[in-house]
GUBAMAR-532548 format. One line per 3 residues: number of its first residue (from 1); their letters; for each residue x, y, z of N, C-alpha, C. Coordinates in pm, 1 decimal. Each point is the difference from the previous one (the first is absolute). Layout:
NUM	a	X,Y,Z,X,Y,Z,X,Y,Z ~ ...
This chain:
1	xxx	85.4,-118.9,0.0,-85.4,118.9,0.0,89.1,124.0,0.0 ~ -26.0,80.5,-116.5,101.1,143.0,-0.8,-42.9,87.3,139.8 ~ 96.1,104.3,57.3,1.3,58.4,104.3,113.8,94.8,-22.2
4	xxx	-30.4,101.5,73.7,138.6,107.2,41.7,-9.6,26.2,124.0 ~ 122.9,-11.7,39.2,42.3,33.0,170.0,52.2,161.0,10.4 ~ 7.2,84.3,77.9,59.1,105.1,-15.8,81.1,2.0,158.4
7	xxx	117.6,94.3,2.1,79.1,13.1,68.2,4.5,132.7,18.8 ~ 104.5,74.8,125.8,80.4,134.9,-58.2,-75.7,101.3,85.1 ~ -92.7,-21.1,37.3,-68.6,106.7,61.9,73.5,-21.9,194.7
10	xxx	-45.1,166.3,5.1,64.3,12.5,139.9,-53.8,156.6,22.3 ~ 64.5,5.5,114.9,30.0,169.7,98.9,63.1,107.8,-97.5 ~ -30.3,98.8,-26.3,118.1,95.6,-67.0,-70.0,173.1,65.2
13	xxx	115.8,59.8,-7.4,-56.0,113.3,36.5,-36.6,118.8,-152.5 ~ -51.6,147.2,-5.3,-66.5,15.0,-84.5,166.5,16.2,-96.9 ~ 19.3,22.5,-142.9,76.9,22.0,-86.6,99.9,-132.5,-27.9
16	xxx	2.8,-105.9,87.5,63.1,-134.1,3.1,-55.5,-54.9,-108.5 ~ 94.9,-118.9,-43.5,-45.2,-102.0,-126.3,-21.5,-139.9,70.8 ~ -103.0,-54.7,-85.2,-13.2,-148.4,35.7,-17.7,-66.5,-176.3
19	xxx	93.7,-136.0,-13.1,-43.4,-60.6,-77.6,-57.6,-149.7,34.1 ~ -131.5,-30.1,-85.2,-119.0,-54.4,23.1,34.3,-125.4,-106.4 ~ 9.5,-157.4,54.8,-4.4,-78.9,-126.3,-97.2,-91.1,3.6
22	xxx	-34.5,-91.5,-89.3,-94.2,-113.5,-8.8,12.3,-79.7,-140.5 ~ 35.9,-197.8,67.9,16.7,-74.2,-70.6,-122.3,-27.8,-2.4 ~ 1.7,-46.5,-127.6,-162.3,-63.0,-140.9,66.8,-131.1,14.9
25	xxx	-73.4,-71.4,85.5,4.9,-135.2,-30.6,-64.7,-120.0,-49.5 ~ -7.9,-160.2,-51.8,-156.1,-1.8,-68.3,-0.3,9.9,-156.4 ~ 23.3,102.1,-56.0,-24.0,29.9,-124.1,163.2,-41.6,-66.2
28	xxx	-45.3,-89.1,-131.6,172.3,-48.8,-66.9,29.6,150.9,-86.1 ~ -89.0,30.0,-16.0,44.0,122.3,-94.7,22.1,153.6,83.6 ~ -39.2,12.5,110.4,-39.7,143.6,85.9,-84.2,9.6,-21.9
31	xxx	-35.3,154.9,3.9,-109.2,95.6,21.4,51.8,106.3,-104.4 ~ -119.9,41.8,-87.0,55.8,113.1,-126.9,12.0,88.0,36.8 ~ -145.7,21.3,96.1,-19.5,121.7,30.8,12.6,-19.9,205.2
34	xxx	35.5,116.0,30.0,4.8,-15.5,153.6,15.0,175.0,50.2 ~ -52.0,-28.5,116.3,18.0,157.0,53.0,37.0,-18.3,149.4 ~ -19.0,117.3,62.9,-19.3,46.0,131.1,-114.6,46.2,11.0
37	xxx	-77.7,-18.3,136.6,-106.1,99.4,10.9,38.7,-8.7,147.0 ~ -107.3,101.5,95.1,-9.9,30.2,128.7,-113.1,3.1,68.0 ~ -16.7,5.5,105.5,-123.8,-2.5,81.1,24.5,70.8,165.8
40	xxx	-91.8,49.9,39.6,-17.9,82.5,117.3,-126.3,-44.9,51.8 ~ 13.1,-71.4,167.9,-134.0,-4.7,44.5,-99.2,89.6,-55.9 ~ -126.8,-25.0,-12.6,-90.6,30.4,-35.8,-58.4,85.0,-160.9
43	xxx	108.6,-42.3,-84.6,28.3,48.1,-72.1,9.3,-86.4,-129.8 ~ -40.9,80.5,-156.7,41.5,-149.5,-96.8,138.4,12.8,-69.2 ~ 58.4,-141.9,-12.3,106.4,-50.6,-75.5,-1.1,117.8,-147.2
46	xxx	138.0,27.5,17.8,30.4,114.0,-95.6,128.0,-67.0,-89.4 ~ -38.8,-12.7,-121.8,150.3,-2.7,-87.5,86.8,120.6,36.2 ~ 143.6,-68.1,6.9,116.4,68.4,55.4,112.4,3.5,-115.1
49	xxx	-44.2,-106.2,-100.7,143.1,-33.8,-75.5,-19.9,-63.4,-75.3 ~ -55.9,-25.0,-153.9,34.4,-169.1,-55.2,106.4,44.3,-119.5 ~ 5.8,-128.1,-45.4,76.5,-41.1,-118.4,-24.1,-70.5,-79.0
52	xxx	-0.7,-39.1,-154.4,-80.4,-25.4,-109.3,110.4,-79.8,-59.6 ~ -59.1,-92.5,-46.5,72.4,-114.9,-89.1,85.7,64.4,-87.6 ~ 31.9,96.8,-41.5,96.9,105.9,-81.3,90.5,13.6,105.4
55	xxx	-83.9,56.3,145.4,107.4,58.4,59.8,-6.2,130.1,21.4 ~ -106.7,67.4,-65.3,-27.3,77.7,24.1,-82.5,46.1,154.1 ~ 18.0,110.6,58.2,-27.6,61.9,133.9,-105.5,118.1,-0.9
58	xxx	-75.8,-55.4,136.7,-87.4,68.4,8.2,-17.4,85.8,172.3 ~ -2.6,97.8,33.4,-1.5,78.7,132.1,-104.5,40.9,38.3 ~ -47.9,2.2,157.1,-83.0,106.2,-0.6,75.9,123.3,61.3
61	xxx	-63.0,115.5,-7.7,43.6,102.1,-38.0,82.9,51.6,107.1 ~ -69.0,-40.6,104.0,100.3,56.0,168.5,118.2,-57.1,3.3 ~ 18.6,-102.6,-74.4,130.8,-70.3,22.2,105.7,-9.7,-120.1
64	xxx	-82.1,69.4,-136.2,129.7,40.3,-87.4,108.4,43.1,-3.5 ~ 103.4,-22.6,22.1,121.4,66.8,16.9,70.4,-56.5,141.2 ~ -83.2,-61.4,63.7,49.3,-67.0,160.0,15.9,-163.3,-55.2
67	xxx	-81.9,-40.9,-53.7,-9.7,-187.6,32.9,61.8,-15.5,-184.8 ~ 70.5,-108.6,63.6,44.6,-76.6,-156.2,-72.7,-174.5,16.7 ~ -52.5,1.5,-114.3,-63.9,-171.1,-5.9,105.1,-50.7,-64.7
70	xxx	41.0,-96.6,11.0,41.6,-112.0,-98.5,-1.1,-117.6,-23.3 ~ 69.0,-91.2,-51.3,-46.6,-139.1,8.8,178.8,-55.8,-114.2 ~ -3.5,-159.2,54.0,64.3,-52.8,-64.9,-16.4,-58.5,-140.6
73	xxx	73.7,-94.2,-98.0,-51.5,-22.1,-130.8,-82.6,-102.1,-5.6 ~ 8.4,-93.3,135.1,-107.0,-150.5,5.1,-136.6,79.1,33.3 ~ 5.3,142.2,36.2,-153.1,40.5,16.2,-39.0,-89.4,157.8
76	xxx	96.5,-46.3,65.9,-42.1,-80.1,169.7,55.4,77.2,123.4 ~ 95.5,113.0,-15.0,41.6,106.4,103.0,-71.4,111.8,-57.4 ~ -58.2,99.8,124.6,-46.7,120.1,-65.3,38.0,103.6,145.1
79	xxx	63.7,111.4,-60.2,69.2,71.8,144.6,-92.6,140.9,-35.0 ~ -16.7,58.0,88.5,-7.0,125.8,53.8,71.6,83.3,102.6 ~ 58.8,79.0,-87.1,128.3,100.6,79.8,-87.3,153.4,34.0
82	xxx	-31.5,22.0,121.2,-65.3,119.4,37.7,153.1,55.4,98.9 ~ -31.1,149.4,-102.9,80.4,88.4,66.3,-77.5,129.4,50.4 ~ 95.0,97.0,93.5,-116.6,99.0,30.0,-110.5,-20.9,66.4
85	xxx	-14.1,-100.1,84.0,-100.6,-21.4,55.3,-78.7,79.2,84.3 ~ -125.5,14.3,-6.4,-135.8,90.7,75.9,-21.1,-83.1,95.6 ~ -94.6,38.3,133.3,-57.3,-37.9,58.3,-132.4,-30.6,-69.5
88	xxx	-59.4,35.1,-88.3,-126.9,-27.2,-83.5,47.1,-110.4,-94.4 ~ 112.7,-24.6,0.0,11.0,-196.5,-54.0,23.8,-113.6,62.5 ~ -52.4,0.5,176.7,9.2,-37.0,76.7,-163.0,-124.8,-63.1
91	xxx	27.1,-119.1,-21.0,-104.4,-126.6,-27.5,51.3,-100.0,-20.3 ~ -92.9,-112.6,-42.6,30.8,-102.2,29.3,26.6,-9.5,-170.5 ~ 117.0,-62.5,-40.5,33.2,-0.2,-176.2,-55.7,-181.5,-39.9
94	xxx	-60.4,-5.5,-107.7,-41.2,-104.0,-3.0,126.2,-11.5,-155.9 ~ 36.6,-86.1,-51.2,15.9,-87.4,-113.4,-102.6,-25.8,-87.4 ~ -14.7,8.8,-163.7,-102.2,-79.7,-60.3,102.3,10.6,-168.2
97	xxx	-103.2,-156.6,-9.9,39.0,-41.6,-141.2,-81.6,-61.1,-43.1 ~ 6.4,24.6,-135.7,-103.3,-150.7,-111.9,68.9,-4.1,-146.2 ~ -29.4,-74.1,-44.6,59.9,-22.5,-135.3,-49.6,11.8,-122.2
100	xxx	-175.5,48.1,73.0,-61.8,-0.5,-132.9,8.2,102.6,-101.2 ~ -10.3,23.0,-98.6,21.2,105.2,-74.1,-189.6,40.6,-47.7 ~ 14.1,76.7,49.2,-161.7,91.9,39.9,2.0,109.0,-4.6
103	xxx	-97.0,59.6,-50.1,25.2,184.3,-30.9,-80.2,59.0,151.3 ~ 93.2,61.1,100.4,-58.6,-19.7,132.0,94.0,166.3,37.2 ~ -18.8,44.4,84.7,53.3,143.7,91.8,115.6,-71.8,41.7
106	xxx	159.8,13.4,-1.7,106.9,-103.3,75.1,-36.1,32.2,148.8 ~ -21.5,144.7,52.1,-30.1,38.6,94.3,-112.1,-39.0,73.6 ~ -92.7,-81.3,-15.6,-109.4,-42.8,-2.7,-29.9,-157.2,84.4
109	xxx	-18.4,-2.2,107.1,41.3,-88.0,97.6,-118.3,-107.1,-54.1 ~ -118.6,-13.7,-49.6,-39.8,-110.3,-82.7,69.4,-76.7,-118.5 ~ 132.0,62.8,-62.4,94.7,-8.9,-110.2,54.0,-142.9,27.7
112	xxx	54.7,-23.4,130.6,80.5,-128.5,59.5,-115.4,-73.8,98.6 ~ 85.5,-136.1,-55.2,-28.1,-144.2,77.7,35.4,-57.0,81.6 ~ 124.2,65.9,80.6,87.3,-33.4,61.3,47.8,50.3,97.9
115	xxx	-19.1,45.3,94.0,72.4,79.3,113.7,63.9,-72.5,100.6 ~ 94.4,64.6,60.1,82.9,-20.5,88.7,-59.5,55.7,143.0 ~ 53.2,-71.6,148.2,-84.6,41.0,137.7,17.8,153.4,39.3
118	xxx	143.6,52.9,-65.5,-47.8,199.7,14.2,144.6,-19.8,124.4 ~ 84.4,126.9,-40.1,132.7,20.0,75.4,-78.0,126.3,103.3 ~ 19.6,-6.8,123.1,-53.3,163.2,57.6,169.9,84.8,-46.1
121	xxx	-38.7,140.2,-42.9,58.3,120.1,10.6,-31.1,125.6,64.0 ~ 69.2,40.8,92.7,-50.3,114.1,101.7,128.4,50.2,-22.2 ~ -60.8,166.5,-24.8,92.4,116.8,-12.0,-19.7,88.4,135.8
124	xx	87.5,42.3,41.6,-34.2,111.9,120.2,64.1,130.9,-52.6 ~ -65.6,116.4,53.1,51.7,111.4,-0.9,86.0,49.4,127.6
């Protein structure tokens, strides 16, 4: 059964970096497409990050210029490097992937089949 685990999350204070990873396991081929998203008690799951079978990248907007997505060439490691960190990116980061090729939002947390149990990240000021 495919799955992603995620790692990397921790304590940081505000302007500190954390990098965020998660193995795709399960799948012989990877995951094409995969992102980051986030979540805050009481709150809904927000795309944070994906990446497209090209390779191509997608942001949301608070975090352009702070977070780098990437991923390896088996498409089964996928990292997130947040720099500059806010106290307003303080959540729980989930992992997601699928392989299907579907005309879908990458950002779009119905997009993936696959999630990982969620790294906590807390920023302090």
């Amino acid at each position: 059964v495919a799955q992603a685990v995620e790692s990397g999350g921790g304590s940081v204070q505000a302007g500190g970096s954390l990098r965020l990873s998660c193995v795709a396991s399960g799948s012989t081929y990877g995951f094409g497409y995969m992102a980051w998203f986030r979540q805050v008690p009481g709150k809904e799951r927000v795309g944070v990050a994906s990446i497209l079978r090209d390779d191509k990248t997608r942001y949301l907007d608070s975090v352009k210029g702070r977070f780098t997505i990437s991923r390896d060439s088996a498409k089964k490691n996928l990292w997130l490097q947040m720099n500059d960190l806010k106290p307003e990116d303080t959540a729980m980061y989930y992992c997601a992937g699928d392989a299907r090729i579907i005309f879908m939002d990458s950002l779009s947390e119905s997009r993936y089949s696959y999630w990982g149990q969620g790294t906590q990240v807390t920023v302090s000021s």
